[in-house]
C-alpha positions in Angstrom: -5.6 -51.8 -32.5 -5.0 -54.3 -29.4 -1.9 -52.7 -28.7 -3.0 -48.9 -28.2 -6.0 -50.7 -26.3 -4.0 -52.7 -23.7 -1.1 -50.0 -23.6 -4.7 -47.9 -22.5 -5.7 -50.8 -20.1 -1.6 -50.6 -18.4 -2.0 -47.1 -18.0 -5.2 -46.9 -16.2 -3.9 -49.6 -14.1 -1.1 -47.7 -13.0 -2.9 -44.6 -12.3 -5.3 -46.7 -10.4 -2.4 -47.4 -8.4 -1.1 -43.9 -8.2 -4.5 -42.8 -6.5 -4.4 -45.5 -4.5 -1.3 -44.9 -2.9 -1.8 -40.9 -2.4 -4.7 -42.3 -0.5 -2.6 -44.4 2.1 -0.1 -41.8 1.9 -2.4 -39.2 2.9 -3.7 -41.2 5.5 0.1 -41.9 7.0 0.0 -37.9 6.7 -3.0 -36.8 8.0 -2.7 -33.9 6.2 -5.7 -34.4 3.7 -5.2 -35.3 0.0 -2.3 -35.2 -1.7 -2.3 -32.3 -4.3 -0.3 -33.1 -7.4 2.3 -30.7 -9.1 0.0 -30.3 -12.2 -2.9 -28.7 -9.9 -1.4 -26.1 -8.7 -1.1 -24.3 -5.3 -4.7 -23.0 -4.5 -5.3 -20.2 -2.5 -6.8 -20.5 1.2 -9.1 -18.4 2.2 -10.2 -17.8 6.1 -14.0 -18.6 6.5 -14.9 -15.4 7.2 -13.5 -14.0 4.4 -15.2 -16.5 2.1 -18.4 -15.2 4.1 -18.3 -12.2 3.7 -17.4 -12.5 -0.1 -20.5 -15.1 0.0 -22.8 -12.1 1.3 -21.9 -9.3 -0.6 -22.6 -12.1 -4.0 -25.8 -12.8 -2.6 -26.5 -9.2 -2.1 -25.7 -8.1 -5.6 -27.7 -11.3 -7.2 -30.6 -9.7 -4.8 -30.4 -6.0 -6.3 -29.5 -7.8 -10.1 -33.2 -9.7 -9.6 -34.9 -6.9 -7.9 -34.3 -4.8 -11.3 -32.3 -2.1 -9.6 -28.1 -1.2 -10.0 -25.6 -2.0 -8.7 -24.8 2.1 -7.7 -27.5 4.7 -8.7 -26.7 6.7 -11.9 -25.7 10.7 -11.1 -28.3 12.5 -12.6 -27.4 14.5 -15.7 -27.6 18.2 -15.4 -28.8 19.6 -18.1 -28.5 23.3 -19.4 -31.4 25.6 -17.8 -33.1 28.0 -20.5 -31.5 31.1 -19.2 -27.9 29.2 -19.6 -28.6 28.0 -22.9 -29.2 31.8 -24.2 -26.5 33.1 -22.2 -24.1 30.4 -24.5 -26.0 31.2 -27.2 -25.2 34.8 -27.0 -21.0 34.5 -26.3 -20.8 32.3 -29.2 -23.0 34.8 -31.5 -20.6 37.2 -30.1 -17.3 35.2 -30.3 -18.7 34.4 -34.5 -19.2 38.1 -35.1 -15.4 39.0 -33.6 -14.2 35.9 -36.2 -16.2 37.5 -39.2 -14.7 41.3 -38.3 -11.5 39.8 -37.7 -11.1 38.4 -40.9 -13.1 34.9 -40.9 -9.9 32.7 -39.9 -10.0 30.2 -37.3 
Protein backbone atom coordinates (compact mmCIF):
# COMPACT_ATOMS: atom_id res chain seq x y z
CA UNK A 1 0.00 0.00 0.00
CA UNK A 2 2.84 2.77 0.63
CA UNK A 3 4.25 2.02 -2.55
CA UNK A 4 1.20 2.63 -5.00
CA UNK A 5 0.61 5.77 -2.58
CA UNK A 6 4.04 7.40 -2.94
CA UNK A 7 4.50 6.18 -6.64
CA UNK A 8 0.86 8.45 -6.65
CA UNK A 9 2.61 11.22 -4.61
CA UNK A 10 5.84 11.09 -7.60
CA UNK A 11 3.45 11.37 -10.17
CA UNK A 12 1.50 14.25 -9.10
CA UNK A 13 4.69 15.86 -8.39
CA UNK A 14 5.87 15.56 -11.78
CA UNK A 15 2.76 16.70 -13.44
CA UNK A 16 2.80 19.61 -11.09
CA UNK A 17 5.87 20.29 -12.80
CA UNK A 18 4.74 19.69 -16.23
CA UNK A 19 1.92 22.51 -15.76
CA UNK A 20 4.31 24.48 -14.38
CA UNK A 21 6.64 24.65 -17.08
CA UNK A 22 3.85 24.97 -19.98
CA UNK A 23 3.16 27.97 -17.91
CA UNK A 24 6.64 29.65 -18.35
CA UNK A 25 6.72 28.24 -21.65
CA UNK A 26 3.68 29.87 -22.71
CA UNK A 27 4.74 32.99 -21.24
CA UNK A 28 8.34 32.84 -23.31
CA UNK A 29 5.70 32.28 -26.21
CA UNK A 30 3.11 34.53 -25.86
CA UNK A 31 1.02 32.54 -27.67
CA UNK A 32 -1.51 31.58 -24.75
CA UNK A 33 -1.56 28.09 -23.15
CA UNK A 34 0.01 25.32 -24.36
CA UNK A 35 -2.52 22.68 -25.70
CA UNK A 36 -1.34 19.13 -25.21
CA UNK A 37 -1.42 16.34 -28.07
CA UNK A 38 -4.20 14.47 -26.06
CA UNK A 39 -6.71 17.59 -26.39
CA UNK A 40 -6.91 17.78 -29.60
CA UNK A 41 -6.97 20.61 -32.21
CA UNK A 42 -10.15 22.72 -31.55
CA UNK A 43 -11.84 24.49 -33.99
CA UNK A 44 -11.74 28.52 -34.05
CA UNK A 45 -14.54 30.21 -34.78
CA UNK A 46 -14.72 34.13 -35.83
CA UNK A 47 -16.81 36.15 -33.18
CA UNK A 48 -19.29 36.85 -35.40
CA UNK A 49 -19.89 33.66 -36.35
CA UNK A 50 -20.15 32.39 -32.77
CA UNK A 51 -22.78 35.46 -32.70
CA UNK A 52 -24.75 34.77 -34.87
CA UNK A 53 -24.89 31.02 -33.94
CA UNK A 54 -25.48 32.56 -30.21
CA UNK A 55 -28.72 34.39 -31.75
CA UNK A 56 -30.30 32.09 -33.78
CA UNK A 57 -30.00 29.50 -30.11
CA UNK A 58 -31.48 32.10 -28.22
CA UNK A 59 -34.15 32.58 -30.76
CA UNK A 60 -35.17 28.99 -30.97
CA UNK A 61 -35.06 28.62 -26.89
CA UNK A 62 -37.47 31.82 -27.31
CA UNK A 63 -40.06 30.07 -29.78
CA UNK A 64 -39.36 26.41 -27.71
CA UNK A 65 -40.65 28.56 -24.30
CA UNK A 66 -43.20 30.51 -26.09
CA UNK A 67 -45.05 27.00 -26.94
CA UNK A 68 -44.82 27.53 -30.68
CA UNK A 69 -42.45 25.32 -33.56
CA UNK A 70 -39.78 25.56 -34.76
CA UNK A 71 -41.52 25.80 -38.67
CA UNK A 72 -45.40 25.79 -38.88
CA UNK A 73 -46.97 22.36 -39.82
CA UNK A 74 -48.51 22.34 -43.70
CA UNK A 75 -51.99 21.89 -43.17
CA UNK A 76 -53.37 18.54 -44.22
CA UNK A 77 -55.84 18.63 -47.05
CA UNK A 78 -58.29 16.51 -46.66
CA UNK A 79 -60.77 14.86 -49.22
CA UNK A 80 -63.90 17.37 -49.89
CA UNK A 81 -67.33 15.34 -49.89
CA UNK A 82 -67.87 15.69 -53.64
CA UNK A 83 -64.11 13.98 -54.04
CA UNK A 84 -64.77 11.39 -51.65
CA UNK A 85 -67.96 10.09 -53.81
CA UNK A 86 -66.22 10.72 -57.00
CA UNK A 87 -63.41 7.89 -55.54
CA UNK A 88 -66.01 6.13 -54.17
CA UNK A 89 -67.63 5.69 -57.49
CA UNK A 90 -64.20 4.63 -59.83
CA UNK A 91 -63.48 2.10 -57.32
CA UNK A 92 -67.21 0.70 -57.25
CA UNK A 93 -66.66 0.81 -60.88
CA UNK A 94 -63.02 -0.59 -61.10
CA UNK A 95 -64.70 -3.78 -58.41
CA UNK A 96 -67.53 -4.43 -60.82
CA UNK A 97 -64.94 -4.67 -63.99
CA UNK A 98 -62.78 -7.25 -61.46
CA UNK A 99 -66.00 -9.28 -60.69
CA UNK A 100 -67.12 -9.35 -64.67
CA UNK A 101 -63.67 -10.08 -65.48
CA UNK A 102 -63.36 -12.96 -63.65
CA UNK A 103 -62.58 -11.86 -59.84
CA UNK A 104 -58.61 -12.13 -60.29
CA UNK A 105 -56.46 -9.43 -59.10
Amino acid sequence: MDISVKALEKAVSIRRQIDSLEKRLSSILRAGPVISAAGGGHRRMSATTRAKLAAAARARWARIKAGKKAAPAKKRRGLTPAGRRKLSRLMKARWAARRKAGGGK
